[in-house]
C-alpha positions as CSV (number, residue, x, y, z in Angstrom):
1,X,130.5,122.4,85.4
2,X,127.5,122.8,87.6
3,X,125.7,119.8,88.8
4,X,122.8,118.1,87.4
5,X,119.4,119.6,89.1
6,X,118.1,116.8,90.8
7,X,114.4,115.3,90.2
8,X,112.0,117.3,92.3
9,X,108.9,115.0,94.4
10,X,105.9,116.2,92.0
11,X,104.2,112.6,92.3
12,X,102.8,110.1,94.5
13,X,101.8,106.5,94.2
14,X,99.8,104.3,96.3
15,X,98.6,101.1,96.5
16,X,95.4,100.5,97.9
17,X,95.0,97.5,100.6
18,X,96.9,98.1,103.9
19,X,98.1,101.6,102.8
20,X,94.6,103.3,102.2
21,X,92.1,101.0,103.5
22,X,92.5,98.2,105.6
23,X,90.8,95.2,103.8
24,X,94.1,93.0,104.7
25,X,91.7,90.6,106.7
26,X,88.5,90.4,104.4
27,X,90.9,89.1,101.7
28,X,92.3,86.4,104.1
29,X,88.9,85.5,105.2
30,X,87.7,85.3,101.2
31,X,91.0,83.0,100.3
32,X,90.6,81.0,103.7
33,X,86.7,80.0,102.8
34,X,88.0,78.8,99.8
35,X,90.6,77.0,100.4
36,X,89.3,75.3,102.9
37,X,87.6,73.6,100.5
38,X,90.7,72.5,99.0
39,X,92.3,71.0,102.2
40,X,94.5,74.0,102.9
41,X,94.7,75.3,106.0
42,X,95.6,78.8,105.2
43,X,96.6,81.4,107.8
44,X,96.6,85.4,107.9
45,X,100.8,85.1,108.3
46,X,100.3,82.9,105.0
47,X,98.3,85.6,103.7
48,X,100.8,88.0,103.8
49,X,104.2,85.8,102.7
50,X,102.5,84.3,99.6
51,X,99.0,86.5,98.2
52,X,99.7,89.8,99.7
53,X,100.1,92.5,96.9
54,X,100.1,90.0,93.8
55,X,97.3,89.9,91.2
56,X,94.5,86.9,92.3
57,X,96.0,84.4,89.5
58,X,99.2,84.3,90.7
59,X,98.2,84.4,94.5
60,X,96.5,80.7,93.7
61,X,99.2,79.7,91.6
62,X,101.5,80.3,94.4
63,X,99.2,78.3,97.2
64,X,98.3,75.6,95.1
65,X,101.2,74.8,92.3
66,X,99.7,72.0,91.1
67,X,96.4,72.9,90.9
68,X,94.6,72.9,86.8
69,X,94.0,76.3,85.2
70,X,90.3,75.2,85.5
71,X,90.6,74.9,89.6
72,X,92.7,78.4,89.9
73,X,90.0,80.3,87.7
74,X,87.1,78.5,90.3
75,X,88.9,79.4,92.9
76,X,89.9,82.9,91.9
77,X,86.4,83.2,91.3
78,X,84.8,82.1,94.5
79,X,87.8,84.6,96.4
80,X,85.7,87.0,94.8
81,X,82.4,86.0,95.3
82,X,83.5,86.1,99.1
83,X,85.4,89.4,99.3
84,X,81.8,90.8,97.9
85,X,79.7,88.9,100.3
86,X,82.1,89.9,103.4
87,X,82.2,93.5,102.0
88,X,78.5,93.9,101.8
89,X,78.1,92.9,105.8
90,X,80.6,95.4,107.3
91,X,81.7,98.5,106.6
92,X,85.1,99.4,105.1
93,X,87.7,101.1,107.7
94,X,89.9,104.1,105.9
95,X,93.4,105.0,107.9
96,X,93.3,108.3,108.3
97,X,96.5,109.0,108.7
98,X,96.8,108.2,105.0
99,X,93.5,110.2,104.0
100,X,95.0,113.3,106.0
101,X,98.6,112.7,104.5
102,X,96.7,112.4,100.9
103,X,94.9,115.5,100.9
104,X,98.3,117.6,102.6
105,X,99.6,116.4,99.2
106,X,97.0,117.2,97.3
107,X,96.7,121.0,98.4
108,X,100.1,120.9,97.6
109,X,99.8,120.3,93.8
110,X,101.4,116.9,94.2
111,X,99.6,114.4,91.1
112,X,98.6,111.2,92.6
113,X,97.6,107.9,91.5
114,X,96.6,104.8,93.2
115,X,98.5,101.0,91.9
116,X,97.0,97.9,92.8
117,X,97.0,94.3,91.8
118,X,93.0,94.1,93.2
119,X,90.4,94.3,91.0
120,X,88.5,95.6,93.9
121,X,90.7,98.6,94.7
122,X,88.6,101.6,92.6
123,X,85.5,100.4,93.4
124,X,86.5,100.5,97.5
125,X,87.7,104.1,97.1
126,X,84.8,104.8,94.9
127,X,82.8,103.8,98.1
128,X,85.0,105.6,101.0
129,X,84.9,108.8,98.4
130,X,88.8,108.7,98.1
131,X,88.8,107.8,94.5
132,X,88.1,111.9,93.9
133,X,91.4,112.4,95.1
134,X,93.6,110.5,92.6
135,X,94.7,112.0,89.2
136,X,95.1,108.7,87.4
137,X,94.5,104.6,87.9
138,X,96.2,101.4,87.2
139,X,94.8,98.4,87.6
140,X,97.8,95.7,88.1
141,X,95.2,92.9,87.6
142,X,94.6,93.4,83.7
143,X,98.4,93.6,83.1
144,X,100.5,91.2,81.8
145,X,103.3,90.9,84.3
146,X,102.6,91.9,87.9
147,X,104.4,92.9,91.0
148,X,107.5,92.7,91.7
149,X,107.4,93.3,87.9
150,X,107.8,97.3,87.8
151,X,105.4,98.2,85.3
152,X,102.2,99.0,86.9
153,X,104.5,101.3,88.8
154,X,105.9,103.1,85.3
155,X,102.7,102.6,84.1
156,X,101.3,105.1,86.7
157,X,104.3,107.6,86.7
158,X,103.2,107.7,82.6
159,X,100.2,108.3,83.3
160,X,100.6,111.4,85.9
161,X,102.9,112.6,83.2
162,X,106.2,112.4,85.1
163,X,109.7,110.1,85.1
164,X,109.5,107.9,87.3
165,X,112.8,110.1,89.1
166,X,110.0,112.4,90.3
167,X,107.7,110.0,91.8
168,X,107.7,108.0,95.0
169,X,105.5,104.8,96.1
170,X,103.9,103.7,99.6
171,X,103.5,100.6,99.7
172,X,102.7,97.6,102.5
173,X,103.5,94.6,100.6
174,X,107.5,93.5,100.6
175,X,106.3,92.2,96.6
176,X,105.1,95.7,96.0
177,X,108.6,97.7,97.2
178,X,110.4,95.0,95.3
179,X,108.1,96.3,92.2
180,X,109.5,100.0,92.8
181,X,112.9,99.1,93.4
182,X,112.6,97.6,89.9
183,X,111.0,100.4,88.5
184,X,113.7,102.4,90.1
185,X,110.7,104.9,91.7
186,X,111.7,105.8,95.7
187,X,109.4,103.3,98.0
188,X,108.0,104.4,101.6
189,X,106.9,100.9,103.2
190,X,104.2,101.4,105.6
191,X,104.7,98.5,108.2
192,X,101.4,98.2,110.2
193,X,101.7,94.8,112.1
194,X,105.6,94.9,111.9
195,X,104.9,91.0,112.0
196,X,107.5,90.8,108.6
197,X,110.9,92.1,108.1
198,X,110.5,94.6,105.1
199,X,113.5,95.3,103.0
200,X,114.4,98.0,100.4
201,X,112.6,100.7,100.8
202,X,114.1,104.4,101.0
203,X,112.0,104.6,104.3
204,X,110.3,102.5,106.9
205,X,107.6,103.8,109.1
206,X,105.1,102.2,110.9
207,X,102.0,104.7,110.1
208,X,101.5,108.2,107.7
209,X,101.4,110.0,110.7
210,X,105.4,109.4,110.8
211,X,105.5,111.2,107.9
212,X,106.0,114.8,106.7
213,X,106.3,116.5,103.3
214,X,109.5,117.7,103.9
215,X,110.4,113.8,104.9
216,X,109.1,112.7,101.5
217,X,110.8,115.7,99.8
218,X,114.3,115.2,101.5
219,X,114.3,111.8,99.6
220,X,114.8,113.8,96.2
């Protein structure tokens, strides 16, 4: 009997902060203002360990576990307020490695869609005119369960139309591969800083430019 055709790549998945744009250090300053207020010293390495990749709830849930409903909607609030403020003074850097690596994909029929827990994710690609690019959004914020849950991940392999067999994710965040090895989806992790140990992933590279289609399509 012959063998089962395997899945072919015909999707790709990408969150936003730290794989598209890097906006890693805007959302540490926005949570660092207001925590401050709170007494907590809170540091870009604590950034990454405890917020990094999960939805804004949760990320003030996990600083502050005893804090009231009331004080994690002010403070989720106020992160907000902040990111906006910090975003308006500066301008927004793209990698474009990834924007190069995106539109290789692109040209080559692969459907895309970009997965993140920020609320703030379309309306940052909206503004470095990347948002064109993707075939289909979901925003992990307005879902019920969020990374390392899988389903914003199935969620956006629904919506390009595909099994999730025939997708694969990049993401930065070890909470965000831990939501694709759930979802059973292949997971690139793109490790910037290589300041944490990431596990899981099918493959580790440091920046897009590692990459290749043929890399990617090996995987399948």
């Amino acid at each position: 009997m012959a063998d089962k055709k395997k899945p072919g790549f015909k999707g790709a998945i990408f969150d936003v902060d730290g794989v598209i744009v890097d906006t890693a250090h805007t959302h540490h300053k926005s949570w660092e203002i207001v925590l401050k207020k709170y007494g907590v010293k809170f540091t870009f390495r604590d950034f990454k360990s405890k917020v990094d990749g999960k939805p804004r709830s949760f990320g003030a849930r996990t600083i502050l576990p005893e804090a009231t409903d009331a004080q994690i909607a002010d403070i989720c609030e106020k992160k907000q307020e902040q990111f906006e403020r910090i975003l308006k003074t500066g301008k927004i850097k793209v990698f474009k490695t990834t924007i190069d690596f995106i539109k290789t994909l692109k040209a080559k029929g692969i459907r895309l869609a970009m997965a993140s827990s920020s609320r703030n994710a379309g309306p940052i690609l909206k503004k470095v005119k990347v948002y064109p690019y993707f075939d289909a959004e979901v925003e992990g914020a307005l879902l019920e369960k969020g990374k390392p849950h899988p389903d914003i991940f199935l969620i956006a392999a629904k919506k390009l139309k595909l099994k999730p067999s025939e997708c694969i994710v990049f993401e930065d965040a070890q909470i965000g591969i831990d939501a694709a090895v759930n979802a059973k989806i292949k997971c690139v992790a793109i490790n910037r800083d290589k300041s944490h140990l990431i596990t899981g992933a099918d493959l580790r590279v440091n920046d897009f430019r590692q990459l290749s289609l043929k890399k990617i399509q090996d995987l399948f």
